[in-house]
VOMIZA-943458 format. One record per residue (C-alpha): residue in one letter; x, y, z. Coordinates in steps of 0.05 Angstrom, whole numbers. Layout:
+-----+--------+--------+--------+
| res |     px |     py |     pz |
+-----+--------+--------+--------+
|   a |      X |      Y |      Z |
...
+-----+--------+--------+--------+
END
This chain:
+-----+--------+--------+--------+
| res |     px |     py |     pz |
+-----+--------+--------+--------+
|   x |      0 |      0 |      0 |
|   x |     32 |     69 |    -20 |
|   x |     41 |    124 |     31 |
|   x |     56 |    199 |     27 |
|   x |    115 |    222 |     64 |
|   x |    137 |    289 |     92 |
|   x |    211 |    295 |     86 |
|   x |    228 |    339 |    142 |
|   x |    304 |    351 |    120 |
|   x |    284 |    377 |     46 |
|   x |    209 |    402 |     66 |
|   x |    166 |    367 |     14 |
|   x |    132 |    300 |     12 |
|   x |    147 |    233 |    -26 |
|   x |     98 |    187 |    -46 |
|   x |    127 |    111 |    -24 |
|   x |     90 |     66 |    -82 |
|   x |    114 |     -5 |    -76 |
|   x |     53 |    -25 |   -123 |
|   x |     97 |      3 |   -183 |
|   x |    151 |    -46 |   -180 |
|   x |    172 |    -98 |   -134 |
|   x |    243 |    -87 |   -141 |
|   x |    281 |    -38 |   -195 |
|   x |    296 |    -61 |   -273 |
|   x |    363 |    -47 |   -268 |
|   x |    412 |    -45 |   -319 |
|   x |    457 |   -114 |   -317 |
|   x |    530 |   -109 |   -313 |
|   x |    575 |    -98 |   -377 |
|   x |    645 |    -97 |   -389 |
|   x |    661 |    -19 |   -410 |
|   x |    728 |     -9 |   -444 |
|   x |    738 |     64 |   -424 |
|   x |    794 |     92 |   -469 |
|   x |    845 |    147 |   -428 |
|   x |    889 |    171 |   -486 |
|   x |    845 |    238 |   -488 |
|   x |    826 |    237 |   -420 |
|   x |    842 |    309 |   -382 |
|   x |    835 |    278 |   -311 |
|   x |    887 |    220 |   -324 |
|   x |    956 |    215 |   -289 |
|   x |   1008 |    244 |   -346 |
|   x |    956 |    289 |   -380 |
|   x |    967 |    355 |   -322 |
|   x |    981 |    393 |   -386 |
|   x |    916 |    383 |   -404 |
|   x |    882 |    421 |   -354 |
|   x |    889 |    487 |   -324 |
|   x |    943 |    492 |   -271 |
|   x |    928 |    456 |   -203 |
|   x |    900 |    498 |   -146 |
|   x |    917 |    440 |    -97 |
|   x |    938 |    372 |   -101 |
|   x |    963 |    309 |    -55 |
|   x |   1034 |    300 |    -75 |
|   x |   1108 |    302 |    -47 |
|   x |   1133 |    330 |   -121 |
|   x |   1129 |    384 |   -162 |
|   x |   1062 |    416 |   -176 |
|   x |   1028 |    396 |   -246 |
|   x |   1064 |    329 |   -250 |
|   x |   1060 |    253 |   -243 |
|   x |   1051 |    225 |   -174 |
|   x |    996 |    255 |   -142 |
|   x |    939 |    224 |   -103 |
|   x |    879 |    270 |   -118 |
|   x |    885 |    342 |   -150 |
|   x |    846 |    398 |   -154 |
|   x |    846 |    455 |   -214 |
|   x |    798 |    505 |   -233 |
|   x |    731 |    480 |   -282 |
|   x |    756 |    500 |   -351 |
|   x |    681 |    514 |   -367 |
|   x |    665 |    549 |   -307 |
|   x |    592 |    572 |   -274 |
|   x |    629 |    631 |   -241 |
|   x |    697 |    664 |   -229 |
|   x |    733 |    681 |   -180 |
|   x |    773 |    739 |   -221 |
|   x |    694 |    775 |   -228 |
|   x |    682 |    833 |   -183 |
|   x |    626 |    817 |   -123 |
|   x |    577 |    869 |   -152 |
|   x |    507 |    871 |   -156 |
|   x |    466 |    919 |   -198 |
|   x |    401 |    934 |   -213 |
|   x |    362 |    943 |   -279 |
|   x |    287 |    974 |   -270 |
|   x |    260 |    909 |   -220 |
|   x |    313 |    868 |   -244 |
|   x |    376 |    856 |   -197 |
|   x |    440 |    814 |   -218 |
|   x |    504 |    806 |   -200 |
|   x |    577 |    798 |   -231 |
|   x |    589 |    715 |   -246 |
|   x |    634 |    717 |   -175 |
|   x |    655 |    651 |   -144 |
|   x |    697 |    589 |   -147 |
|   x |    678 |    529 |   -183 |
|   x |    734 |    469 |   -180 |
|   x |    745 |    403 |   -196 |
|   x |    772 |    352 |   -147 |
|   x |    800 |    298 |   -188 |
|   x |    794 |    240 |   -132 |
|   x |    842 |    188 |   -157 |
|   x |    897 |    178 |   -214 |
|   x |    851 |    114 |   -225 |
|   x |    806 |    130 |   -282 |
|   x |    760 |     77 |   -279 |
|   x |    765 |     56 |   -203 |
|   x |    689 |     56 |   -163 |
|   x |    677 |     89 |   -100 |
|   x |    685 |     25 |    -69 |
|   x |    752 |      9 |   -101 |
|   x |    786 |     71 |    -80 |
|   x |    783 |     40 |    -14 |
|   x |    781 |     74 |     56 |
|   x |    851 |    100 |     55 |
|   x |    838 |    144 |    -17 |
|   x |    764 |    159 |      6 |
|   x |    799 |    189 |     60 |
|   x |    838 |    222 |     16 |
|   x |    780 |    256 |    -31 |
|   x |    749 |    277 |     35 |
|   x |    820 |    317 |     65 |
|   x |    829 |    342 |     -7 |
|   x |    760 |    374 |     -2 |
|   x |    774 |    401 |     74 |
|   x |    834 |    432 |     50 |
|   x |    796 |    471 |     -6 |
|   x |    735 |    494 |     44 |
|   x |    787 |    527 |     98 |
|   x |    819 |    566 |     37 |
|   x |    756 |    581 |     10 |
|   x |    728 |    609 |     80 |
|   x |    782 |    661 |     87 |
|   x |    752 |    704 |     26 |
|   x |    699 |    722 |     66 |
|   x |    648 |    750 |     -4 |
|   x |    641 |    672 |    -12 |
|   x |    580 |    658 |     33 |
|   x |    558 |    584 |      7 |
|   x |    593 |    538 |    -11 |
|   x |    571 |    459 |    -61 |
|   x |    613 |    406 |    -57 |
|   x |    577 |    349 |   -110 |
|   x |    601 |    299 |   -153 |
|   x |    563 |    273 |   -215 |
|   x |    582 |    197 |   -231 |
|   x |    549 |    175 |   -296 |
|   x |    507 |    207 |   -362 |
|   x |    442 |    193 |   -316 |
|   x |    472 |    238 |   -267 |
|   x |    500 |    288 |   -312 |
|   x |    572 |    268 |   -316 |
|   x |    608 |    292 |   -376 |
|   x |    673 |    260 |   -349 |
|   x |    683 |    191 |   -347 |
|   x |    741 |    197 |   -301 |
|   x |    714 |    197 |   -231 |
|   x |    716 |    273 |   -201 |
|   x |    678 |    316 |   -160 |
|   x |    660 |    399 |   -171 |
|   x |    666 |    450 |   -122 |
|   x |    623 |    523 |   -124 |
|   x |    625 |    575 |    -76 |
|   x |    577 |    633 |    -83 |
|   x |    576 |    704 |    -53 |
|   x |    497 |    689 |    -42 |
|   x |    454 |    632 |     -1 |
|   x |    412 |    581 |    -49 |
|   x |    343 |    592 |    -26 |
|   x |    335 |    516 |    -16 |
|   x |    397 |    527 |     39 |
|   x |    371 |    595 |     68 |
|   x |    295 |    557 |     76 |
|   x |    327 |    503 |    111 |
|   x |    370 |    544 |    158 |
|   x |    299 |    584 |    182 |
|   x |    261 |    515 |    195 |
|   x |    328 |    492 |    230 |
|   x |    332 |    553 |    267 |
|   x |    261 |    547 |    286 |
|   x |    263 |    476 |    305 |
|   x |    323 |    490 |    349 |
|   x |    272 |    545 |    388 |
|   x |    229 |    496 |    397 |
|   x |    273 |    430 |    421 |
|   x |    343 |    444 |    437 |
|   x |    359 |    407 |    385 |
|   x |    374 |    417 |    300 |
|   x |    323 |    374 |    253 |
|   x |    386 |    320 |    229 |
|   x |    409 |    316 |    300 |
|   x |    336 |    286 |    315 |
|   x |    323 |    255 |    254 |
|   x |    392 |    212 |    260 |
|   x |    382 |    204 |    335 |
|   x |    305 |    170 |    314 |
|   x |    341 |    130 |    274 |
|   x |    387 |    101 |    315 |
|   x |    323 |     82 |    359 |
|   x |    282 |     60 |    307 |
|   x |    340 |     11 |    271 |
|   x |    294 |     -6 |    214 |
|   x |    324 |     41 |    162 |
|   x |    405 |     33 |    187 |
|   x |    450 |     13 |    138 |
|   x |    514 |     17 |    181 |
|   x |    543 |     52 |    237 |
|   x |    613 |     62 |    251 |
|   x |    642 |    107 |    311 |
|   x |    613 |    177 |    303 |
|   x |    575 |    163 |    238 |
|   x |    520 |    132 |    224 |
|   x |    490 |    104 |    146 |
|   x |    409 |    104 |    142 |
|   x |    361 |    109 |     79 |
|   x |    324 |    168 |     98 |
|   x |    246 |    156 |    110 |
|   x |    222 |    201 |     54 |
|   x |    277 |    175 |      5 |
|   x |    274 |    226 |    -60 |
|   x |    312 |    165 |    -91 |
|   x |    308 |    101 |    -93 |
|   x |    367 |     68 |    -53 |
|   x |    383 |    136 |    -28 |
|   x |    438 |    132 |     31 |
|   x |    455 |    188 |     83 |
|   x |    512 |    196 |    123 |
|   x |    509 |    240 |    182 |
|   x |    551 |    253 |    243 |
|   x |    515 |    228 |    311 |
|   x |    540 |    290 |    344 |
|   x |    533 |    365 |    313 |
|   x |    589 |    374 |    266 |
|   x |    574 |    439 |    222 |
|   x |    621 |    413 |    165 |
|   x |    672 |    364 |    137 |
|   x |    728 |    413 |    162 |
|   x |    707 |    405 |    228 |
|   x |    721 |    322 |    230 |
|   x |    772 |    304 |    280 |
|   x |    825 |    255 |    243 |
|   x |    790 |    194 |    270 |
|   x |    723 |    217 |    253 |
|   x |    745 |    230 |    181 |
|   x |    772 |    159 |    180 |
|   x |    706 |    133 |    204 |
|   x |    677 |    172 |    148 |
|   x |    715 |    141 |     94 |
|   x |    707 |     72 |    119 |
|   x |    627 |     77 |    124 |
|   x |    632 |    110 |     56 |
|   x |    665 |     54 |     22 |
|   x |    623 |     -5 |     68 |
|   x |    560 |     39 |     38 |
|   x |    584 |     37 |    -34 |
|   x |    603 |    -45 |    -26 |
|   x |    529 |    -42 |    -12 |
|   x |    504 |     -9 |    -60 |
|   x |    545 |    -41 |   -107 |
|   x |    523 |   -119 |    -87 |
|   x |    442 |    -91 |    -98 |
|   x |    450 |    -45 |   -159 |
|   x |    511 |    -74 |   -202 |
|   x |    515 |    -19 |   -249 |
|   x |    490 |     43 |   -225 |
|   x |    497 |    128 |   -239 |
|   x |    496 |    165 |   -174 |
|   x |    504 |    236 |   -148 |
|   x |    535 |    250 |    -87 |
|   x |    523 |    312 |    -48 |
|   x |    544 |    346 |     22 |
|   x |    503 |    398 |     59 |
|   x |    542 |    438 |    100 |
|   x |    538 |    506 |    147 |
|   x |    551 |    571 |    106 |
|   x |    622 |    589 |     93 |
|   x |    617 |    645 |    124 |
|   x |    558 |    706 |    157 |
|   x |    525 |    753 |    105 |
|   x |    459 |    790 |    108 |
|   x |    418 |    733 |     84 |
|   x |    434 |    682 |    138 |
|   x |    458 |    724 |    197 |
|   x |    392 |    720 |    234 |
|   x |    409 |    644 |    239 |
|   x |    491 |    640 |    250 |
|   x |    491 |    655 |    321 |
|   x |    475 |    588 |    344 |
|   x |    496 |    548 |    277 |
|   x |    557 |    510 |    314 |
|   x |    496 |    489 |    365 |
|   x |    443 |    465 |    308 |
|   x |    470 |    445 |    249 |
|   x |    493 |    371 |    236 |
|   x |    516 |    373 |    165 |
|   x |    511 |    304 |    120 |
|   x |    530 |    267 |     57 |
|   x |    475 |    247 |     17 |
|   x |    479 |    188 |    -38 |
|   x |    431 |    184 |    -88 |
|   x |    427 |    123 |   -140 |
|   x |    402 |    147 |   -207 |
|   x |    371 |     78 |   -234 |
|   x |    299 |    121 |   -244 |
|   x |    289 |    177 |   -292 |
|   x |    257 |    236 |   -261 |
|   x |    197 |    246 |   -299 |
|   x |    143 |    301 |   -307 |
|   x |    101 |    287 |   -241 |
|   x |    177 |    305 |   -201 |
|   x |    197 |    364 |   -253 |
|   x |    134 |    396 |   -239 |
|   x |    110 |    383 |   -172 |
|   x |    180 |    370 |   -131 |
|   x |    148 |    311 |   -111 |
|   x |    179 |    240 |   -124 |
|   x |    142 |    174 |   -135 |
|   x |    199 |    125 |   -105 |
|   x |    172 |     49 |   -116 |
|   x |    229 |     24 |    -66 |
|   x |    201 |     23 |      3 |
|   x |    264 |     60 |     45 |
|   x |    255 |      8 |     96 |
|   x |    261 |    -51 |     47 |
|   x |    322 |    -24 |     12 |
|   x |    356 |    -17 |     78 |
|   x |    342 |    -90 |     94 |
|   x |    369 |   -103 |     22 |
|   x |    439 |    -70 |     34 |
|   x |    448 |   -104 |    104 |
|   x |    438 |   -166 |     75 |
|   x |    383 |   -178 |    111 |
|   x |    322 |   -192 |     59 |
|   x |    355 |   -229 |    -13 |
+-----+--------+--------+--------+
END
């Protein structure tokens, strides 16, 4: 029987519809021969990007031998060379294109899974992108800040070579500045921010855990947008990735790569995007009502999401998904608990 679900993270519903399909049509395994002579992300092909911002190594910059590097998107949203400006036109406002947009190459390995990068160069993507959010905080016009990463043509990869984009904006996305105000008021109300309670229900409930290990926890979300759709959240308040201690970043990576074994056992071939919500980079006059007690409130989380379902008009139009994958079943599923 299908049930409408309020997702209290996002603020808008998801209709659960297990009537539609018992379990997902998915795609079956093939063997891809991905060619890497032309391939700008590759290990020997620096020259063919931009010069590196930052990058893992012990050698020269914009060489062989690093571990994960980081240069600016040659076809960039925004710039960081534009002037923070903003001007009006009659009603019309707009600003200059001003920001950073980066890509985070994860890994030298240009075909290599989540999974197969393994804890210790998960770990490594994750410090790579903590290095690039303290920069980024110190110019303090950048206000918000996306760190993303697009794996597949159903996601909206136009790289084969797995990598992950940066963008820092002098503004707040409205879907970010609505959730800080319903986080701010829920925190008024309880003590407590909306993904501190939501994890800590959870961990009480059990039913929709995937994993737990030290201060993280893995659990498809009750309203899942997606099917299959993972989060990973802190069980204390953390604000962002850059405030991980170096044993909760390494219990990050491990859950991370125990989530994508997972995923990889139910799904077999699979596009995903990745995403991480995070506190603002820094105070501006959009959010300052709510930065006062951010460090007290705000749990920040990475969120997984399988794309083995085409968004279709009822979602485009309606922000409302039809997800045929009940969140409690799929959880079950990636345990290893239901076959």
């Amino acid at each position: 029987m299908s049930e409408i679900r309020f997702d209290r993270v996002h603020n808008r519903y998801v209709i659960i519809a297990p009537e539609r399909q018992h379990r997902p049509n998915l795609p079956k395994k093939e063997d891809v021969t991905s060619s890497v002579k032309n391939c700008p992300f590759c290990e020997g092909h620096e020259d063919f990007t931009p010069p590196e911002i930052f990058a893992l190594r012990e050698n020269a910059a914009n060489t062989k031998g690093w571990k994960t590097r980081v240069v600016p998107n040659l076809y960039k949203a925004v710039q960081i060379e534009e002037r923070d400006i903003s001007k009006r036109e009659g009603i019309f406002e707009y600003t200059a294109g001003f920001g950073a947009h980066e890509v985070i190459i994860d890994s030298p390995c240009h075909s290599c899974t989540m999974a197969e990068l393994g804890s210790k160069g998960i770990e490594k993507w994750l410090r790579t992108m903590i290095v690039r959010i303290n920069d980024l905080q110190k110019d303090k016009r950048l206000v918000s800040l996306q760190l993303f990463k697009n794996s597949g043509k159903n996601a909206g990869a136009t790289q084969e070579h797995p990598h992950t984009q940066l963008i820092a904006l002098p503004i707040m996305p409205k879907n970010s500045l609505d959730f800080l105000k319903r986080n701010q008021e829920y925190y008024m109300l309880h003590g407590r921010g909306i993904v501190e309670d939501i994890v800590h229900n959870e961990q009480l409930e059990k039913v929709r855990i995937v994993n737990e290990i030290g201060s993280f926890i893995a659990y498809c979300p009750y309203a899942s947008f997606f099917a299959f759709e993972v989060i990973i959240a802190p069980t204390k308040v953390l604000t962002g990735l850059n405030k991980c201690s170096q044993s909760e970043l390494t219990d990050l990576a491990e859950l991370t790569k125990k989530v994508f074994e997972m995923l990889d056992i139910q799904l077999d071939t699979y596009d995903y995007n990745i995403s991480f919500y995070m506190a603002p980079l820094n105070t501006n006059f959009e959010n300052e009502a709510y930065m006062d007690d951010i460090e007290k409130n705000f749990t920040f989380y990475m969120r997984i999401m399988p794309r083995i379902y085409t968004l279709a008009g009822f979602e485009l139009s309606t922000d409302t998904a039809i997800n045929s994958v009940v969140p409690e079943t799929c959880a079950k599923l990636l345990r290893g608990d239901e076959k």
